[in-house]
C-alpha positions in Angstrom: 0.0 0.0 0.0 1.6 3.5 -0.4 0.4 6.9 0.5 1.0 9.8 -1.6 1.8 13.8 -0.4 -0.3 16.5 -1.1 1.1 18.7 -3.4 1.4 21.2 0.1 3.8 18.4 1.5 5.5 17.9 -0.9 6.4 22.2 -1.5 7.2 21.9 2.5 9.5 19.3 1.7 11.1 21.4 -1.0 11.3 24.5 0.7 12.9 22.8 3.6 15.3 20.9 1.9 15.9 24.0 -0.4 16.5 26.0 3.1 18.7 23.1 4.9 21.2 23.8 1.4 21.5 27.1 1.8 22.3 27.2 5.1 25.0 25.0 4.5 26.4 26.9 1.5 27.9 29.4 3.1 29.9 27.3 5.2 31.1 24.5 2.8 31.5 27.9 0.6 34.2 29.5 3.5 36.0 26.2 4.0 36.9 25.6 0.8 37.7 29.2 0.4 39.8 29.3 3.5 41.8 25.9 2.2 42.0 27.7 -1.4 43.8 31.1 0.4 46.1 28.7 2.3 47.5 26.7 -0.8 47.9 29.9 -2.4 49.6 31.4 0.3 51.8 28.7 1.4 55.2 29.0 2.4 57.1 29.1 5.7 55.0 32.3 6.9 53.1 32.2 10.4 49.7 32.5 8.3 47.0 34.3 11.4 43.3 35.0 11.2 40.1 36.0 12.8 37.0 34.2 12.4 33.5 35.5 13.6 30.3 33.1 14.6 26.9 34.3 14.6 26.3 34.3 17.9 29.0 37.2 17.7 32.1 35.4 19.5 35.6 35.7 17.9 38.1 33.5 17.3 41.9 34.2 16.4 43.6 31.1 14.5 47.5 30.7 13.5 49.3 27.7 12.0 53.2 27.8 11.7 54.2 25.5 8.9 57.9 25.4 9.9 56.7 23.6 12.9 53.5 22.6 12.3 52.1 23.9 14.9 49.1 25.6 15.6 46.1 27.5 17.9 43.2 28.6 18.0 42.6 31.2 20.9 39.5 33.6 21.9 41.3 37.2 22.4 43.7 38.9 20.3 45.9 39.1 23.5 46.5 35.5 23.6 47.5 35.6 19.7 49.9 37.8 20.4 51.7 35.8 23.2 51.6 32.8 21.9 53.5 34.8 18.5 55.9 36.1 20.8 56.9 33.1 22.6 57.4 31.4 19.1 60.0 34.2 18.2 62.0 33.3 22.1 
């Protein structure tokens, strides 16, 4: 036996689906972009950046490839110790 949607249902299912992509986009759309900028930029250069969330909290990443080390750290305070003490 099978049931079929209402045509209502079935525009619900669309639109949701259709609103669970593009949600997504911009994300998947910044990760690959942030991936792309690093390839381009590679070398032995401490690479730093910020990142912002919705909810308005910031974030301050670095990766060192000489070492291969790297952080992720809430205030630009921290950044900047943690850049210091790489340089001592």
């Amino acid at each position: 036996m099978t049931t079929s949607q209402t045509p209502e249902a079935v525009s619900q299912a669309s639109l949701n689906a259709s609103k669970n992509a593009s949600t997504r986009f911009p994300l998947i759309f910044k990760t690959v972009w942030q991936r792309l900028f690093v390839w381009l930029t590679s070398g032995d250069e401490l690479r730093v950046w910020k990142t912002s969330e919705r909810n308005g909290e910031t974030g301050w990443h670095a990766y060192d490839p000489t070492t291969g080390r790297s952080i992720c750290v809430a205030s630009d305070a921290e950044m900047r110790e943690w850049i210091e003490q790489r340089y001592h």
